[in-house]
C-alpha positions as CSV (number, residue, x, y, z in Angstrom):
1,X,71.8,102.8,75.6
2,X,73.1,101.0,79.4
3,X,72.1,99.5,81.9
4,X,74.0,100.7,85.1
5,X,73.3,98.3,88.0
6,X,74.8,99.3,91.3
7,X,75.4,97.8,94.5
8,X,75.5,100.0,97.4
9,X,75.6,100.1,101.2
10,X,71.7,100.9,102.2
11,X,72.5,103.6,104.3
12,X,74.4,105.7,101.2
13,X,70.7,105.1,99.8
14,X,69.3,108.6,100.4
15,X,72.9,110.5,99.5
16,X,73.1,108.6,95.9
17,X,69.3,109.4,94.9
18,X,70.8,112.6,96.1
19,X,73.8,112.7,93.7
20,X,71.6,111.0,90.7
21,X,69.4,113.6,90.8
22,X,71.6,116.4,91.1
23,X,73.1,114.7,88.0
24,X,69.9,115.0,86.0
25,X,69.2,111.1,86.7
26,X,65.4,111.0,87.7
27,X,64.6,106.9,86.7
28,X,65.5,104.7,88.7
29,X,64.9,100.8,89.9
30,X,65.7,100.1,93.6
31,X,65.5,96.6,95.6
32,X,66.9,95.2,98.6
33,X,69.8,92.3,98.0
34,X,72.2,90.2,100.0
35,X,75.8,89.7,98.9
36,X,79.5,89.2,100.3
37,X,82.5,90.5,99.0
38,X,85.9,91.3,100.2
39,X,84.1,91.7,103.5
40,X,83.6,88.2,103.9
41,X,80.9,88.6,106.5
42,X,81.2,88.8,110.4
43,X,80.2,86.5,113.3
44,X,77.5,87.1,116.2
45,X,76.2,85.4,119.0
46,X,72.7,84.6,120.0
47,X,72.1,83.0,123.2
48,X,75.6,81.6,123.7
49,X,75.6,80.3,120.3
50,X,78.2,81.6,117.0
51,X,76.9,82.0,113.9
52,X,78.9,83.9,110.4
53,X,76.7,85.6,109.1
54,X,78.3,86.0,105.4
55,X,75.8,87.6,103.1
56,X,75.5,91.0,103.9
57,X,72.6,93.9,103.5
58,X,73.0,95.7,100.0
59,X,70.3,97.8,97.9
60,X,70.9,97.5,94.0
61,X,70.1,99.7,91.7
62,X,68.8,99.7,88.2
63,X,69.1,102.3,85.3
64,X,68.4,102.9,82.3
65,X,70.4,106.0,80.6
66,X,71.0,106.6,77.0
67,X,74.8,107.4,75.5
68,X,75.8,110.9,77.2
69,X,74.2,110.4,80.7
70,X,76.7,107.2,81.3
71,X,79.4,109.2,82.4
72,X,77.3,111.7,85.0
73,X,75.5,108.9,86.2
74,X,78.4,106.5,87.2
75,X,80.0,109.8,88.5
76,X,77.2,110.5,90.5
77,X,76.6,107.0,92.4
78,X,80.4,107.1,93.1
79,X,80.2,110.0,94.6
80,X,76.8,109.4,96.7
81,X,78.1,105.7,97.7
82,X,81.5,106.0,98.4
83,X,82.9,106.0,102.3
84,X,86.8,104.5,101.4
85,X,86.2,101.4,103.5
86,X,85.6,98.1,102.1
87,X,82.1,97.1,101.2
88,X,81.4,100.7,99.8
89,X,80.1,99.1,96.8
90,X,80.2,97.9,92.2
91,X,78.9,99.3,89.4
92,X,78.1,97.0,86.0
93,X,77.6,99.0,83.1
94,X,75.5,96.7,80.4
95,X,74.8,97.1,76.8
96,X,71.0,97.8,76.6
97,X,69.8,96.4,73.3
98,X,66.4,97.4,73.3
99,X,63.8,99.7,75.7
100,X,60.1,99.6,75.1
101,X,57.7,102.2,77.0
102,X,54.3,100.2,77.3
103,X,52.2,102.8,77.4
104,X,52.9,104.5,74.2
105,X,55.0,101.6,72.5
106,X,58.1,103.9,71.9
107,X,61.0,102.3,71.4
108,X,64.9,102.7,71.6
109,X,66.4,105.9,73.5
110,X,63.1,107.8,72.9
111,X,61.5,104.8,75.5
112,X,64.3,106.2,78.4
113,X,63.1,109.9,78.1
């Protein structure tokens, strides 16, 4: 079992939930989150005054896959998220020691589904 967690620009939202589930990937955890990168940010100006703004918009993602859907699935958010410019986005791929599904207290890649 892994854990994929996957930073991506929020517009390429809609197009990797598109390539996940093309991909067979239903399950998913998705929040907002700020970051920098190699982007390093921009500057602005409100009312005559600069500011850098450094930690940019991101969404992460969160799932859960057992052994043979790793592959499909990193394939799939690469494909949704990727534009070529910088700032397109990471994966991390985890070791997922244990999964429990509260509600009928399987456990263990029967508790991904």
């Amino acid at each position: 079992m892994k854990l994929i967690i996957a930073y991506i620009q929020p517009h390429k939202l809609k197009d990797v939930k598109d390539a996940l589930y093309k991909a067979q990937v239903y399950k998913m955890s998705v929040s907002n989150a700020l970051g920098c990168g190699q982007q390093m940010g921009y500057q602005e100006s409100y009312r005559g005054i600069k500011f850098e703004v450094n930690l940019l918009k991101k969404v992460r993602l969160e799932i859960a896959v057992n052994e043979d859907f790793v592959e499909r699935t990193i394939q799939a958010i690469v494909d949704g998220a990727r534009t070529g410019n910088i700032g397109d986005g990471k994966i991390f791929v985890l070791d997922l020691r244990e999964c429990i599904r509260i509600r009928t207290g399987e456990k263990g890649s029967r508790a991904i589904g």
